[in-house]
mmCIF file as gemmi writes it, N, C-alpha and C atoms, coordinates in Angstrom:
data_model
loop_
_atom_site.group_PDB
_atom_site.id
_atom_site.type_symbol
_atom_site.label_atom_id
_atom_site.label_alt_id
_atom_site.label_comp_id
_atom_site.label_asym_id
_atom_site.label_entity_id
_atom_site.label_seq_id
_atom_site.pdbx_PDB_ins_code
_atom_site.Cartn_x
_atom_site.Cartn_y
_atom_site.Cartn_z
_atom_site.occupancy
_atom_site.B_iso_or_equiv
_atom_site.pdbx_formal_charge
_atom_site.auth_seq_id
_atom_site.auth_asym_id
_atom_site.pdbx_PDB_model_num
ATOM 1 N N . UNK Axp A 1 ? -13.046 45.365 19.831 1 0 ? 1 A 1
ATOM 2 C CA . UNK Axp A 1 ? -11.831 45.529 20.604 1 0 ? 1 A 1
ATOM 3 C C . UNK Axp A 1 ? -11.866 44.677 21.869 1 0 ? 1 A 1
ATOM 4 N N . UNK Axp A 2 ? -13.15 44.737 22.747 1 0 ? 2 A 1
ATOM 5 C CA . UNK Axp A 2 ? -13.102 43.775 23.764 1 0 ? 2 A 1
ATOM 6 C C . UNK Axp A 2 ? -12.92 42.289 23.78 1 0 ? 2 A 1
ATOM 7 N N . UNK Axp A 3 ? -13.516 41.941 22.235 1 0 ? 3 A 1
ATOM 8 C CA . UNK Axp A 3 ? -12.906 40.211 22.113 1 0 ? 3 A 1
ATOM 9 C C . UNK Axp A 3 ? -11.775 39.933 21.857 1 0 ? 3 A 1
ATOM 10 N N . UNK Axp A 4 ? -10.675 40.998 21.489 1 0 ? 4 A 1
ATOM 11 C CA . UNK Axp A 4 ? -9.262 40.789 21.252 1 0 ? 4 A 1
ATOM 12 C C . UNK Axp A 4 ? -8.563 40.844 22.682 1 0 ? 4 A 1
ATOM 13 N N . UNK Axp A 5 ? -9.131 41.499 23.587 1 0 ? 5 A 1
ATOM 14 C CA . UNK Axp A 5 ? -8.886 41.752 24.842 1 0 ? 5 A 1
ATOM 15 C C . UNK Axp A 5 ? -9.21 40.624 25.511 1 0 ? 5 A 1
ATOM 16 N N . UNK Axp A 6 ? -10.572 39.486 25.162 1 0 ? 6 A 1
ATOM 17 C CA . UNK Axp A 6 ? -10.607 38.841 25.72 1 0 ? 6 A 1
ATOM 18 C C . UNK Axp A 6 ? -9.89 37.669 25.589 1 0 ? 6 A 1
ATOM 19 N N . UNK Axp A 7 ? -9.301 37.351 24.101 1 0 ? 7 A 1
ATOM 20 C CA . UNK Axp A 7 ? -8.846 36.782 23.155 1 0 ? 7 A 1
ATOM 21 C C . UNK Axp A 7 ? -7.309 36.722 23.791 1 0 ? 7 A 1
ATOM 22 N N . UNK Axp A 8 ? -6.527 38.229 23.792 1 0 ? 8 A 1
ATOM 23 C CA . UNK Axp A 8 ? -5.277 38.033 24.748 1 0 ? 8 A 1
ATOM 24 C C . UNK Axp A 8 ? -5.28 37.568 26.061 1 0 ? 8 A 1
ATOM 25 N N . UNK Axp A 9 ? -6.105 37.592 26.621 1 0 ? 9 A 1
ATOM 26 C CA . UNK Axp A 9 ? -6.569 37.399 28.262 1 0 ? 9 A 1
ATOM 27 C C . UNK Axp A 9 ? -6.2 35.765 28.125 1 0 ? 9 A 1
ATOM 28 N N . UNK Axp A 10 ? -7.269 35.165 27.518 1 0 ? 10 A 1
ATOM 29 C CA . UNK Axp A 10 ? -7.035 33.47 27.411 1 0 ? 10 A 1
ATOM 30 C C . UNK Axp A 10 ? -6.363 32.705 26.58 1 0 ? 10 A 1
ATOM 31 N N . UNK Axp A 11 ? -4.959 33.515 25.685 1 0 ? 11 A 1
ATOM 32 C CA . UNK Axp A 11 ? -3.977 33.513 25.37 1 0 ? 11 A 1
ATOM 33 C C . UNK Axp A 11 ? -3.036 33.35 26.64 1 0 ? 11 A 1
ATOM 34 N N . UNK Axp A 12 ? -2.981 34.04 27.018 1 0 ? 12 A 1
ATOM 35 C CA . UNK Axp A 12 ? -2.171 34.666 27.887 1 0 ? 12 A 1
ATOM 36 C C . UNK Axp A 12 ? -1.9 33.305 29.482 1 0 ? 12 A 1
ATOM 37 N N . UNK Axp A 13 ? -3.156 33.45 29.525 1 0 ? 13 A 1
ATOM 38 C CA . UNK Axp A 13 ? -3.365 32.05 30.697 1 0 ? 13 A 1
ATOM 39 C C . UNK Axp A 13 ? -3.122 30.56 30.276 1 0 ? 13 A 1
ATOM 40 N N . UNK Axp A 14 ? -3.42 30.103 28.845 1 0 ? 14 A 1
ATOM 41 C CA . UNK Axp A 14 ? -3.068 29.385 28.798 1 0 ? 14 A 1
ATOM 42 C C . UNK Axp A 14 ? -1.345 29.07 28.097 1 0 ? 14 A 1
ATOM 43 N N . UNK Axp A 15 ? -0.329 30.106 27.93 1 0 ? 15 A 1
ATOM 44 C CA . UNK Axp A 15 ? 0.712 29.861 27.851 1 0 ? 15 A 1
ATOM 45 C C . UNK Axp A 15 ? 1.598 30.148 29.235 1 0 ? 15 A 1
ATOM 46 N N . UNK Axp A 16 ? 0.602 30.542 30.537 1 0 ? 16 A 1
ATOM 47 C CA . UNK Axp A 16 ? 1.3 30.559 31.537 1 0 ? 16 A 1
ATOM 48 C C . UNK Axp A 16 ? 1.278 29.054 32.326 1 0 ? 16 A 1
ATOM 49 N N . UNK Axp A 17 ? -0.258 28.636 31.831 1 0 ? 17 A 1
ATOM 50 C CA . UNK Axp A 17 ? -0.667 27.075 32.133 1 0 ? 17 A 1
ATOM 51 C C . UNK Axp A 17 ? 0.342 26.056 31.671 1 0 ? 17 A 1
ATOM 52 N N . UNK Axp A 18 ? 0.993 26.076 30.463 1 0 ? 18 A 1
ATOM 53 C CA . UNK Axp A 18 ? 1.674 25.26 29.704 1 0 ? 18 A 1
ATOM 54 C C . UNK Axp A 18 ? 3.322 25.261 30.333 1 0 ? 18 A 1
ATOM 55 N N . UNK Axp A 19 ? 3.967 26.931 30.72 1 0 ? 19 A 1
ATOM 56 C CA . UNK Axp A 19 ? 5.015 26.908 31.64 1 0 ? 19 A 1
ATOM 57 C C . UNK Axp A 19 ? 4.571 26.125 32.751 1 0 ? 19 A 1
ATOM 58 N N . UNK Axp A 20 ? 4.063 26.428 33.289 1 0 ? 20 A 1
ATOM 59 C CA . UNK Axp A 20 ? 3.301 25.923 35.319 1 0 ? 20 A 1
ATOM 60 C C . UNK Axp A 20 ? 3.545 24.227 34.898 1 0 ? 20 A 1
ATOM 61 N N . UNK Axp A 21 ? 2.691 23.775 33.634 1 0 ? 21 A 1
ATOM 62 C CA . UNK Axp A 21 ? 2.882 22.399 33.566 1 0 ? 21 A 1
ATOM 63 C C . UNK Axp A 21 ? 3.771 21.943 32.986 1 0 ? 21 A 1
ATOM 64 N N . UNK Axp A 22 ? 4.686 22.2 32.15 1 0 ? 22 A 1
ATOM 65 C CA . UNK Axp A 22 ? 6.02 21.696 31.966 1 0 ? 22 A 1
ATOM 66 C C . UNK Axp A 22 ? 6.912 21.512 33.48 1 0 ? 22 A 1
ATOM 67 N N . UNK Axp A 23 ? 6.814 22.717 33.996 1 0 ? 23 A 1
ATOM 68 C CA . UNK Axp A 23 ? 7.845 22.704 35.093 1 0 ? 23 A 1
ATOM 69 C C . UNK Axp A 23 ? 7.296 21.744 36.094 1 0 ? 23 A 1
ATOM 70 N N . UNK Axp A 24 ? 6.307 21.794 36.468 1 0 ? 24 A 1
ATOM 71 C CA . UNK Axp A 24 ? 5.39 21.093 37.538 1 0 ? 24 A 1
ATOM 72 C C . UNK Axp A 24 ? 6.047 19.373 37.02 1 0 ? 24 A 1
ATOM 73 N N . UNK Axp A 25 ? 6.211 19.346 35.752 1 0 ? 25 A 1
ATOM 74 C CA . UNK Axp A 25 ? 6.255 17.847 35.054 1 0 ? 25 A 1
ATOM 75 C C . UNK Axp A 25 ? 7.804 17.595 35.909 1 0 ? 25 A 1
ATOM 76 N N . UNK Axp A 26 ? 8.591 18.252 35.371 1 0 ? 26 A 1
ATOM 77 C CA . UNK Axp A 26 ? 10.364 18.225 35.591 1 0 ? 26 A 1
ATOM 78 C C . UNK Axp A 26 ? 10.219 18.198 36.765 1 0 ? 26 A 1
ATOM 79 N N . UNK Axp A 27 ? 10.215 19.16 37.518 1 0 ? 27 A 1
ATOM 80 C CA . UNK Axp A 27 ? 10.313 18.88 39.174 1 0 ? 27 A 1
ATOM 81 C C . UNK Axp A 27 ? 9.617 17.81 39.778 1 0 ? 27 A 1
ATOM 82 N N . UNK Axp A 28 ? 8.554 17.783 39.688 1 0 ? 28 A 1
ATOM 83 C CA . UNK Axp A 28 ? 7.511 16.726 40.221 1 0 ? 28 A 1
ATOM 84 C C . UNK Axp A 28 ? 8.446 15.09 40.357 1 0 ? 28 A 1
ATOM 85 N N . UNK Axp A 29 ? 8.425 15.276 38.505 1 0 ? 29 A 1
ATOM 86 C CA . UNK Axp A 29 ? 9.056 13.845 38.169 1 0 ? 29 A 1
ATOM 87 C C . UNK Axp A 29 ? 10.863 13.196 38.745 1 0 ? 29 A 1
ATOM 88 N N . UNK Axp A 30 ? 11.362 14.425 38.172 1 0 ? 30 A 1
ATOM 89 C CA . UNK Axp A 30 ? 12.653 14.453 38.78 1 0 ? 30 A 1
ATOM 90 C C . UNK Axp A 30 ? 12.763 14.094 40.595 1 0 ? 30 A 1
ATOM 91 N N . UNK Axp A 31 ? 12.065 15.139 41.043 1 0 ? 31 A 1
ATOM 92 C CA . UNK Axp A 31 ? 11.985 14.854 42.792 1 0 ? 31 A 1
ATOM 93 C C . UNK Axp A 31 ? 11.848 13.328 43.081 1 0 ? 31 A 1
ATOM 94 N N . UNK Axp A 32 ? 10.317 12.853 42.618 1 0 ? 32 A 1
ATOM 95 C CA . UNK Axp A 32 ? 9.639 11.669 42.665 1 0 ? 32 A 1
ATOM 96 C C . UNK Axp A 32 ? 11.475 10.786 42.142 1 0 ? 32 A 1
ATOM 97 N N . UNK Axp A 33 ? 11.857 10.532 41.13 1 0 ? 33 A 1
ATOM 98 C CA . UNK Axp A 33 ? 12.43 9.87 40.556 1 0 ? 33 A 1
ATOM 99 C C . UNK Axp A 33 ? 13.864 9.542 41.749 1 0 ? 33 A 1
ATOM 100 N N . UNK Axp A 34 ? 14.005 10.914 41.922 1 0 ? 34 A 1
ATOM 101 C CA . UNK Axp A 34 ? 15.316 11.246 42.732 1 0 ? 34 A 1
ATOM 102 C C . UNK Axp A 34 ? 15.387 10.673 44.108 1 0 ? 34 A 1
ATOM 103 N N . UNK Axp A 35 ? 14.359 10.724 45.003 1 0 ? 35 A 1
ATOM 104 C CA . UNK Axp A 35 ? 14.422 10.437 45.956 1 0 ? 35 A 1
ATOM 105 C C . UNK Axp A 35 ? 13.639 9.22 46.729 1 0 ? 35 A 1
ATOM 106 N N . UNK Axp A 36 ? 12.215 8.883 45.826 1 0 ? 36 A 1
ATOM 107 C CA . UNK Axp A 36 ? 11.357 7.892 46.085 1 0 ? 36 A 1
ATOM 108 C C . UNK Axp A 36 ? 11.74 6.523 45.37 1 0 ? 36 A 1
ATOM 109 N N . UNK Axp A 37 ? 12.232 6.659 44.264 1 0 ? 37 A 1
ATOM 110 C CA . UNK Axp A 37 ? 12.518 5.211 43.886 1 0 ? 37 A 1
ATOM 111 C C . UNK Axp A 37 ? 14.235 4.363 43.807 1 0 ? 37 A 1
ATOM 112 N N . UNK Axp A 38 ? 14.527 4.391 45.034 1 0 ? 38 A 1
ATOM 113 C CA . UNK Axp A 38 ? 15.828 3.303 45.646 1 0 ? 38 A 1
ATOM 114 C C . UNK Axp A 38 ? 15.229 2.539 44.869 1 0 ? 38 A 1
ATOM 115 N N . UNK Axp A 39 ? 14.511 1.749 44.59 1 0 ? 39 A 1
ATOM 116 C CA . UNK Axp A 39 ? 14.621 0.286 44.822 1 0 ? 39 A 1
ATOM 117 C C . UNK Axp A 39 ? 14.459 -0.121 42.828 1 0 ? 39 A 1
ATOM 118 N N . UNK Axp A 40 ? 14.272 1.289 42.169 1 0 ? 40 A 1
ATOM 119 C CA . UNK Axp A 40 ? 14.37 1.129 40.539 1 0 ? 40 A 1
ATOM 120 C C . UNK Axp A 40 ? 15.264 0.878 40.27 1 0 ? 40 A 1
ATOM 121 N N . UNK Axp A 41 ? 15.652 0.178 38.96 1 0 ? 41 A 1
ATOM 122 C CA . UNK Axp A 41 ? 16.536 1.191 37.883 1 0 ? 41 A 1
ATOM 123 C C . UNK Axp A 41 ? 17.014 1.774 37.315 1 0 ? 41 A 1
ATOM 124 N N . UNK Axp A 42 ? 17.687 2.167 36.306 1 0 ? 42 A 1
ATOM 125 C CA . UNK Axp A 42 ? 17.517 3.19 35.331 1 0 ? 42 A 1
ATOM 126 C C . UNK Axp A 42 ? 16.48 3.233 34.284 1 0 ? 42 A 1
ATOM 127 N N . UNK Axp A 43 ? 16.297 1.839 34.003 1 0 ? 43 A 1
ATOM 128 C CA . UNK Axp A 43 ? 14.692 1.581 32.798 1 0 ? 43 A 1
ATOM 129 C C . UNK Axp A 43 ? 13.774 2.198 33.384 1 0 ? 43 A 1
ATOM 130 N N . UNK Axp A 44 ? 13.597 1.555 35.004 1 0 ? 44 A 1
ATOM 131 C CA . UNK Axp A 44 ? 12.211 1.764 35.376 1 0 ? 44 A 1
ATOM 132 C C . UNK Axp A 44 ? 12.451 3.588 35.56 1 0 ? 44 A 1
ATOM 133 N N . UNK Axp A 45 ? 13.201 3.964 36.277 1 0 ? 45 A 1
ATOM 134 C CA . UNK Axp A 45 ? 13.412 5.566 36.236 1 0 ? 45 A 1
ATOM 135 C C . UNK Axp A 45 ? 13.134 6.698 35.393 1 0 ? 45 A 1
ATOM 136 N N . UNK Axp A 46 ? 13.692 5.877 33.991 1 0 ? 46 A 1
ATOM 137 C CA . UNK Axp A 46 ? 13.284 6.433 32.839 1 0 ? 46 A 1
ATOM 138 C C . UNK Axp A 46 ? 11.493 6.507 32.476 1 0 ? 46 A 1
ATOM 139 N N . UNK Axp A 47 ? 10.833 5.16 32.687 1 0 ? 47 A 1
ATOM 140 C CA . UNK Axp A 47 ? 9.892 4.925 32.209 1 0 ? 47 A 1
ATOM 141 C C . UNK Axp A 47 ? 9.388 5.543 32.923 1 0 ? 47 A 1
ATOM 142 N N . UNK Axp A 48 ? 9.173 6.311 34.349 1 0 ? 48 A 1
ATOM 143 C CA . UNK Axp A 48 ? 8.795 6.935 35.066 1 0 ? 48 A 1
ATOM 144 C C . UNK Axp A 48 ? 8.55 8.075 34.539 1 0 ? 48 A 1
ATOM 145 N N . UNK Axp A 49 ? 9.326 8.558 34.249 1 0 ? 49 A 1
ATOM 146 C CA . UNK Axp A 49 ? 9.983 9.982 33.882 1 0 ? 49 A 1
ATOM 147 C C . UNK Axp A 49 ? 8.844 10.321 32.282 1 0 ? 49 A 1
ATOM 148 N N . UNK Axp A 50 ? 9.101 9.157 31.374 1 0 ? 50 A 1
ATOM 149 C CA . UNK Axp A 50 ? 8.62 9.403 30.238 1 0 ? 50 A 1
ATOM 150 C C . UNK Axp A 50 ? 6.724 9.533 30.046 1 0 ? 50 A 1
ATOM 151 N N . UNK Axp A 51 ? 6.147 8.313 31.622 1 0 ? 51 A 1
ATOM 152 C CA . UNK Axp A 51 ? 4.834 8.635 31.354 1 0 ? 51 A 1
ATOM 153 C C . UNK Axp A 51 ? 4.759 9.927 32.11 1 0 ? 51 A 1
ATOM 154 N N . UNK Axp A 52 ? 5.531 10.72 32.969 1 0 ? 52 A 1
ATOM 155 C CA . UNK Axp A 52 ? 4.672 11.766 34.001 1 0 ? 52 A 1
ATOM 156 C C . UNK Axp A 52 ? 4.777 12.866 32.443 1 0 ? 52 A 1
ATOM 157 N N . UNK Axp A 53 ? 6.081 12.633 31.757 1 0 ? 53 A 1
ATOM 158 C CA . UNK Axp A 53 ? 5.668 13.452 30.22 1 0 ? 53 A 1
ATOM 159 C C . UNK Axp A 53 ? 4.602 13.521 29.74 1 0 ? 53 A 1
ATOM 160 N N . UNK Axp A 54 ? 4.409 12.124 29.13 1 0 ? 54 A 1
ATOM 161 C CA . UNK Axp A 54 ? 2.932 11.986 28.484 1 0 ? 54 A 1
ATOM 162 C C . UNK Axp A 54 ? 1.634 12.532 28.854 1 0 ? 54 A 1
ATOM 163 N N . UNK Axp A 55 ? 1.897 13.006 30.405 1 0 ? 55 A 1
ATOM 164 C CA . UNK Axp A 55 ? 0.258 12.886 30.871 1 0 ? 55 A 1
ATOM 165 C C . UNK Axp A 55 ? 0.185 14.381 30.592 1 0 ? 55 A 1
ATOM 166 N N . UNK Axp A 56 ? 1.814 15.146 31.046 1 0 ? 56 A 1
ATOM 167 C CA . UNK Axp A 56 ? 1.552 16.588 30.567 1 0 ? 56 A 1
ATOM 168 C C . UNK Axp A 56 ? 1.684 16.951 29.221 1 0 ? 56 A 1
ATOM 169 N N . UNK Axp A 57 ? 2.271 16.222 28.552 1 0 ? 57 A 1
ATOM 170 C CA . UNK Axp A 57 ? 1.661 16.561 26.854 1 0 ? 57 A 1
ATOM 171 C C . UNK Axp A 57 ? -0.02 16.462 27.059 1 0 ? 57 A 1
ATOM 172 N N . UNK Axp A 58 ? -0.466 15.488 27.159 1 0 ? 58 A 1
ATOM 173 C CA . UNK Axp A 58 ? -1.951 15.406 27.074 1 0 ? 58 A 1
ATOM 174 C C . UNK Axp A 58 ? -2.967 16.386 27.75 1 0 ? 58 A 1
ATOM 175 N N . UNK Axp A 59 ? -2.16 16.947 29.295 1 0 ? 59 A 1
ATOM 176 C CA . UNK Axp A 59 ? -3.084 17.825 30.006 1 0 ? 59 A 1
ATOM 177 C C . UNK Axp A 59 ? -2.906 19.04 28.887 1 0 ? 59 A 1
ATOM 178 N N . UNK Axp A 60 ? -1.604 19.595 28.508 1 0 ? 60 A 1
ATOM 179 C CA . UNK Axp A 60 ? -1.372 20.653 27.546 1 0 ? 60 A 1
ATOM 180 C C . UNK Axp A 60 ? -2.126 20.346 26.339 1 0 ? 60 A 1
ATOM 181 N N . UNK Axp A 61 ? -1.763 19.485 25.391 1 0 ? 61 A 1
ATOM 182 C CA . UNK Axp A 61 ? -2.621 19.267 24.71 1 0 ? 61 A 1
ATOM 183 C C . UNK Axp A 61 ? -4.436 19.86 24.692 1 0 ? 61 A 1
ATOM 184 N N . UNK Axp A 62 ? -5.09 19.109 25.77 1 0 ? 62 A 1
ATOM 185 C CA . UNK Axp A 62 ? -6.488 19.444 25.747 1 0 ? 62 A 1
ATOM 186 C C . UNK Axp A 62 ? -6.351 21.137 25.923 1 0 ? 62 A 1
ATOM 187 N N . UNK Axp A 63 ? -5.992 21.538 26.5 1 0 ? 63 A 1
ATOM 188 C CA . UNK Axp A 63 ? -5.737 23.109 26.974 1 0 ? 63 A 1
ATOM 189 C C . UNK Axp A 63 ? -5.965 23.387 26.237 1 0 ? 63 A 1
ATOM 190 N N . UNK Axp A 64 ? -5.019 23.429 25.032 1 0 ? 64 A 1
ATOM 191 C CA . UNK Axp A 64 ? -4.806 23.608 23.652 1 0 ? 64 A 1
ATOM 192 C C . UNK Axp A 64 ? -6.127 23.846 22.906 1 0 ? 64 A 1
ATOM 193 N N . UNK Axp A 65 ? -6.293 22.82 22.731 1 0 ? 65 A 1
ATOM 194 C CA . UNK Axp A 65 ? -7.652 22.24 21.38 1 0 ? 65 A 1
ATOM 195 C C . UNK Axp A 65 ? -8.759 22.799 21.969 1 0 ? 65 A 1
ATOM 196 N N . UNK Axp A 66 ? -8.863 22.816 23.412 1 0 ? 66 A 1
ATOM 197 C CA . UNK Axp A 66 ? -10.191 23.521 23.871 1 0 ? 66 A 1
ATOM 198 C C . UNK Axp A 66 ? -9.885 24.944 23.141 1 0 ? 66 A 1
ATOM 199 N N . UNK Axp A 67 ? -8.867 25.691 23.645 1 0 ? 67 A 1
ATOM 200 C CA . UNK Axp A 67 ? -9.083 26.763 22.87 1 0 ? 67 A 1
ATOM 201 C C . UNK Axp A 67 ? -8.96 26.967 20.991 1 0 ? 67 A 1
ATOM 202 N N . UNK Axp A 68 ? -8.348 26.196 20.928 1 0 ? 68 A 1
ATOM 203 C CA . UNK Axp A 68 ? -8.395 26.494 19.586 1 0 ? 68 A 1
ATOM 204 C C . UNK Axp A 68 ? -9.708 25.862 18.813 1 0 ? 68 A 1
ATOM 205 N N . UNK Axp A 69 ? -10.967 25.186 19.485 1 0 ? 69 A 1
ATOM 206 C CA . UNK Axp A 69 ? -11.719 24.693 19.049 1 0 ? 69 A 1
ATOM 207 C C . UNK Axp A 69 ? -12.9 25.964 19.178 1 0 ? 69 A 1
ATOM 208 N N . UNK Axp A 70 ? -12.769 26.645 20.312 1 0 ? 70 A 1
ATOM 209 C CA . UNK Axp A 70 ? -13.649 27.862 20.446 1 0 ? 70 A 1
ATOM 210 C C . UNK Axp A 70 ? -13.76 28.786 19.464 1 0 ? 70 A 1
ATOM 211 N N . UNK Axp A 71 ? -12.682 28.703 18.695 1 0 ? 71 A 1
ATOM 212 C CA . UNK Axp A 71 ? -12.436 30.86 18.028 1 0 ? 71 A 1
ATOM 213 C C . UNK Axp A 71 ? -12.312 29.383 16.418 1 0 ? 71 A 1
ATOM 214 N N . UNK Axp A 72 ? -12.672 28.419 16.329 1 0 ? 72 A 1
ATOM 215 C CA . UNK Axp A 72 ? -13.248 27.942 14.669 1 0 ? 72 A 1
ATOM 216 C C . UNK Axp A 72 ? -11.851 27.875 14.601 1 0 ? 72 A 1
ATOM 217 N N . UNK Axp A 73 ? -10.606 27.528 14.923 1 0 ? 73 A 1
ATOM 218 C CA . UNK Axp A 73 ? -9.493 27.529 14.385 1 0 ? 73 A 1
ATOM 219 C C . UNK Axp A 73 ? -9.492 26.064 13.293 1 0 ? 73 A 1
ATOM 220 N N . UNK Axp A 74 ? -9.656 24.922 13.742 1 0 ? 74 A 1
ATOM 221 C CA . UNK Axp A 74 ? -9.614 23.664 13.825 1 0 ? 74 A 1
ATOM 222 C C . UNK Axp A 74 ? -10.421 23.126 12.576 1 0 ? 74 A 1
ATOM 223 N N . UNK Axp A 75 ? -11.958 24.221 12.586 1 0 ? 75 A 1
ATOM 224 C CA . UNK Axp A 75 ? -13.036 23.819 10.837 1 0 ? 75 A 1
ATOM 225 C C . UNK Axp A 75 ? -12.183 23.203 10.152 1 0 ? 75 A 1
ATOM 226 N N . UNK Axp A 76 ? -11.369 24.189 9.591 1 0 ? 76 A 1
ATOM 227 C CA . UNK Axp A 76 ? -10.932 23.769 8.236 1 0 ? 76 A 1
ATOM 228 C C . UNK Axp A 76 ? -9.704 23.022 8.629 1 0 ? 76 A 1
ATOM 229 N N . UNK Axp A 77 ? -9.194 22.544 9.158 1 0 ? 77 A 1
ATOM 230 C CA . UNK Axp A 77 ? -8.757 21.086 9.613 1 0 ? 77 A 1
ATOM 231 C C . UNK Axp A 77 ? -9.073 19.795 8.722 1 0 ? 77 A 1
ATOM 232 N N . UNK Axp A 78 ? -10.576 19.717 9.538 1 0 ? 78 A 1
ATOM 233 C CA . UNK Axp A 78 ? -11.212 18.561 9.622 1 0 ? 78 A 1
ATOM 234 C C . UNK Axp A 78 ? -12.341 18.492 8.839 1 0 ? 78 A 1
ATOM 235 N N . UNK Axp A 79 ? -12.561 19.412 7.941 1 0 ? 79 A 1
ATOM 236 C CA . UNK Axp A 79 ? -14.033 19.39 7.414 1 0 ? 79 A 1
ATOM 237 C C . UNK Axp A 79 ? -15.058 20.069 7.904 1 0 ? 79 A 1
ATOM 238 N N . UNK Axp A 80 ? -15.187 20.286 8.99 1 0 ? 80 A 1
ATOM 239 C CA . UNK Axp A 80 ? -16.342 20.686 9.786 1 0 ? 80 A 1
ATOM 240 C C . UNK Axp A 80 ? -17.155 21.9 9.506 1 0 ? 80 A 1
């Protein structure tokens, strides 16, 4: 019972991690976009916009795989 407990626990944190970093992405980027770059485009604005995405797919991402690499989710994936 306590590893399901612990199991929801770091469930739990990392889908609050994944809100925190989506939003952190939008605001961050948006602000940055909105007010720091006069002197862009719309390309460059965009392209702005699309890597501060990428980096939080990737921070989410690892989040991810770390946990799902702990509890054997992933074995039968890959062979392992």
């Amino acid at each position: 019972m306590e590893k399901v407990d612990k199991m929801a626990a770091g469930l739990m944190w990392r889908i609050m991690g994944t809100i925190v970093a989506f939003s952190a992405f939008l605001i961050g980027s948006l602000i940055y976009v909105g007010f720091y770059t006069s002197g862009f485009d719309l390309t460059q604005k965009v392209i702005v916009v699309l890597v501060a995405l990428i980096v939080a797919f990737a921070a989410i991402a690892i989040m991810w795989v770390t946990f799902a690499g702990r509890r054997g989710w992933m074995r039968d994936r890959w062979g392992s």
